[in-house]
N, C-alpha and C positions, 0 to 999 in steps of 0.2 A: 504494500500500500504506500502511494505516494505521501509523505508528510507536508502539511499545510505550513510554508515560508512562514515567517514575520517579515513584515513591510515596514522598516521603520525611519524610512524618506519622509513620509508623512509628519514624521516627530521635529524633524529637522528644518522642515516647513512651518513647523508652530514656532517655534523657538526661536525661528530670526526673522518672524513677521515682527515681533513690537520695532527692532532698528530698520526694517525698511519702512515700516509708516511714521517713525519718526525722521529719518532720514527723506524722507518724498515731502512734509510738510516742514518742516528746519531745515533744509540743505537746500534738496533738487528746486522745490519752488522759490525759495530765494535767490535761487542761481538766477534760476530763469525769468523770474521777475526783471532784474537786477538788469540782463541784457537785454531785454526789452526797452527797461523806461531808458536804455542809451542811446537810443534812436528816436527820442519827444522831447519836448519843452518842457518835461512836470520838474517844477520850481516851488519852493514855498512850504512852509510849515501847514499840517492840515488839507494839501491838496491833494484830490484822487484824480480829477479828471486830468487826463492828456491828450494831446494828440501828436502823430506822428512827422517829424519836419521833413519838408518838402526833399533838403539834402541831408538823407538817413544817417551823415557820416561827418556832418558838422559838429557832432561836438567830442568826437573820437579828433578831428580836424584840431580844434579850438586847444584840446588837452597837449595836443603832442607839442605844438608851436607853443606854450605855456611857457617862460623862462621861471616857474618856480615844480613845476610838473620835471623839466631836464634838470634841474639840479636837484630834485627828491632822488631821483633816478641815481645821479651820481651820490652823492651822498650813500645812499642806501647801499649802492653795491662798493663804495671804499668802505664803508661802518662793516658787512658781511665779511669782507675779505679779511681787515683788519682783525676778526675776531673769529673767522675760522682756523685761519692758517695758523695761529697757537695753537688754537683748539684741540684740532685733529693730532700733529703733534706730541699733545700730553697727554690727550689720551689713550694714544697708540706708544707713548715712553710704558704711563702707567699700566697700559694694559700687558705689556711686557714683563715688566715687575710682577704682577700679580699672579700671570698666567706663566712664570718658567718653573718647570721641573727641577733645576739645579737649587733655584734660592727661593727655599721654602719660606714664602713671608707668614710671620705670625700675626692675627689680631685684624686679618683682612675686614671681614666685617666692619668694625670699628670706621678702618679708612674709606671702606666703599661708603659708608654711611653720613662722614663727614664732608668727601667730596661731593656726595649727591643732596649735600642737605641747604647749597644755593639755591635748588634748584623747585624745591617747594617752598621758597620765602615768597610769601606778594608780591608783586613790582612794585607796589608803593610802598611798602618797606623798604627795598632798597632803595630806591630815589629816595625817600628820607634818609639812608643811611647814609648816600654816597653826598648828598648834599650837606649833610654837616659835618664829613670830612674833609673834603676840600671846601669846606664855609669860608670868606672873607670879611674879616681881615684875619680872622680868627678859625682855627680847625688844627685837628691829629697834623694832615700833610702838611700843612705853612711851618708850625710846630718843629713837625721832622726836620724841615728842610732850613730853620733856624739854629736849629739844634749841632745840624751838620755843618752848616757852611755853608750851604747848596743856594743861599739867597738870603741878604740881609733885611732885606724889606717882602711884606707878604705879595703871594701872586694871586689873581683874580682868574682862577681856572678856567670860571666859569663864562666869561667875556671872553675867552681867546678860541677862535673858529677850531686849531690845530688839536689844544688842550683837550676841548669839548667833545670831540669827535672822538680821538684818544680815551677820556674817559667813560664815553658811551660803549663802545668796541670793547674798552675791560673788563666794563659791567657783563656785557653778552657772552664771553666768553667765560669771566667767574661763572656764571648764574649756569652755563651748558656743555660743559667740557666734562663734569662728574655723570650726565647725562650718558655722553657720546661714549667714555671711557667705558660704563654697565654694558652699552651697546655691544661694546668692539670684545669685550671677556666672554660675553654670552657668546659670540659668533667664535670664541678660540675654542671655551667649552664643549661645542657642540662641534668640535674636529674632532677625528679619531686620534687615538691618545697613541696608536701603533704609530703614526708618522714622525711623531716626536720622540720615540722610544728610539727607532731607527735610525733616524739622526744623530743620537746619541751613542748608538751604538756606533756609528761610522765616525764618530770624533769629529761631530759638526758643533762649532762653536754655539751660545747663545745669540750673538749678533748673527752668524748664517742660519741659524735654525729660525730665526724671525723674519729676516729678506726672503729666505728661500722657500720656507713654508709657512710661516702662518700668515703672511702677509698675502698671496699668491692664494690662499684656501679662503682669503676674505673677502674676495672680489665683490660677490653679492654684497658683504654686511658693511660694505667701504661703499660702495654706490647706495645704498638704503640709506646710509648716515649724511651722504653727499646729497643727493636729492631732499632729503626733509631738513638736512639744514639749510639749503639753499631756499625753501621754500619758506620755511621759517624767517629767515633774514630779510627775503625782499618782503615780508610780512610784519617784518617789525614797526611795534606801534607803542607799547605799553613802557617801556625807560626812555625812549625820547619826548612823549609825548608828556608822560609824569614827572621826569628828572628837569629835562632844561624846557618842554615846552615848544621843540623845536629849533630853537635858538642857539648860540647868538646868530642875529642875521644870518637864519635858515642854516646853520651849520650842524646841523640834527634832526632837519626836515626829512622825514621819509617819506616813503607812496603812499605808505598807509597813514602816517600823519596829515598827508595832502589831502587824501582822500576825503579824512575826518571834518579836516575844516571846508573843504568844498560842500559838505551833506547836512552839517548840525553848526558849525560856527558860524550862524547870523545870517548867513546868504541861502543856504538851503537848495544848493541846487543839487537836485539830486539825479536828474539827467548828466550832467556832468561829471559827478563822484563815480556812477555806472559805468561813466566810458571811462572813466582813469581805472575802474576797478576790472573790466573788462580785456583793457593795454594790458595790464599785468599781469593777467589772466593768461593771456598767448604769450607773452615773453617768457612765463614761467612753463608754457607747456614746450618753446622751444630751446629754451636750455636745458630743460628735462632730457627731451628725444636727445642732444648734443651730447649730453653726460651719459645718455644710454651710449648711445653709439661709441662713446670713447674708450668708456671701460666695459665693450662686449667682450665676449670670450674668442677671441679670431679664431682660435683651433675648431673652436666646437660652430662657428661661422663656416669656416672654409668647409668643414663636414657635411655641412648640413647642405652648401652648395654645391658641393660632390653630390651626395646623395639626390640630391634634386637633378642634378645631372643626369646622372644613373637612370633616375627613375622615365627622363626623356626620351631617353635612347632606347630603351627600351620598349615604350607606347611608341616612340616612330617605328621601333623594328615588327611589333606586332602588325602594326596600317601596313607595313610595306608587306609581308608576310599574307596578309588577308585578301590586298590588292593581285599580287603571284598567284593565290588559289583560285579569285576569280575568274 
């Protein structure tokens, strides 16, 4: 007698219906909202009705030619850079440290918990923090740098475009490098533990046993870190917009700061916030594809383009084969 299956796709249908109906009515229709009213006039606090402008693409037009729109842009991607390229980095030092077979570190927990514990403070926490460290005339760093030598009179951090930018970028990297470091341990963890045995047994040093394998085995968890921090950055809103405000003269303005004050700071144009939110929308989806493409796996590319190959020659030699029988 045949035994009656369980069918339990159905279970799994229940269970991740509440995040697509929260996601359909949070996410997907504010998306789509969002790229709609970028192509109307709706203006103004309180307004629903719009209508659609005659040139669909004026105020996607109006955004780009913007001379505080191009220097958000700038701004944003020297503030990401400034504060990835430590990042990754320290977190790829530490994630060394933590994950080598030879030096067994005591008390990990501990470290993983104090590195990562920037990174559930508020943002307004830290903009309060970081603002009355370098407070003027008075603060811990004027202090320090009294102290040392480094300057007999106080510096006004916060007025200097160079400073300000500097210490926004420091902030972002404190607050997501303990983040990144969890990220990059979990993806060594879950290597097989034989390829570092092997290594070891070949009298492969710790700096080769990191270049040559675990770096190479993280391809995937190096691109996932890369793209969500990339997306993160041009995303950022919450320490520039808390800490300096965007200031001084826009030297901390980002997209998403831009954004903010084109939609709720007094003017309310929210057809225009849509197309800047929109711009950023496709320049994030092609420096995605860019960052896919760069770090593909060419071996398992070229394979795959073989195989497709193969698979050609083969369907022609059947037609040809079929066409002969006729």
């Amino acid at each position: 007698m045949r035994r009656k299956g369980v069918n339990y796709a159905k279970y799994g249908y229940i269970f991740s219906l509440p995040f697509v109906l929260v996601f359909l009515f949070f996410s997907l229709y504010p998306t789509i909202y969002t790229a709609v009213i970028g192509f109307t006039d709706l203006k103004g606090m309180g307004v629903r009705d719009f209508k659609f402008l005659v040139n669909p693409f004026q105020n996607f037009q109006l955004i780009l030619s913007n001379p505080s729109f191009q220097l958000s842009l700038k701004n944003t991607a020297l503030i990401w850079i400034l504060n990835f390229i430590p990042q990754i980095l320290l977190a790829l030092l530490l994630t060394a440290w933590f994950t080598s077979h030879r030096h067994k570190i005591k008390g990990q927990g501990v470290f993983k918990v104090l590195m990562y514990m920037p990174n559930i403070i508020t943002a307004a926490t830290i903009a309060i923090l970081f603002n009355s460290l370098f407070g003027y005339p008075m603060g811990p760093v004027n202090d320090l740098f009294k102290i040392f030598g480094l300057s007999e009179t106080p510096i006004n951090f916060l007025v200097q475009k160079s400073t300000a930018r500097g210490i926004v970028a420091f902030i972002q990297f404190w607050m997501w490098y303990g983040y990144t470091m969890l990220i990059l341990i979990s993806g060594v963890l879950g290597l097989n533990p034989e390829l570092f045995e092997a290594a070891e047994i070949d009298g492969a040093s710790g700096i080769q046993t990191f270049f040559y394998i675990t770096l190479p085995n993280l391809r995937t968890i190096l691109l996932f870190t890369l793209i969500t921090s990339m997306i993160g950055g041009l995303q950022m809103f919450d320490i520039p917009r808390l800490f300096l405000l965007g200031g001084p003269d826009n030297a901390t303005l980002t997209t998403s700061v831009f954004i903010y004050n084109q939609a709720f700071s007094g003017s309310y144009m929210y057809n225009r916030a849509a197309a800047a939110s929109m711009i950023m929308f496709l320049i994030i989806s092609i420096l995605s594809a860019i960052i896919f493409y760069i770090m593909r796996d060419k071996y398992e590319a070229k394979a795959n383009k073989v195989k497709k190959n193969q698979i050609k020659l083969l369907r022609k030699a059947e037609k040809d084969s079929r066409r002969v029988e006729v």
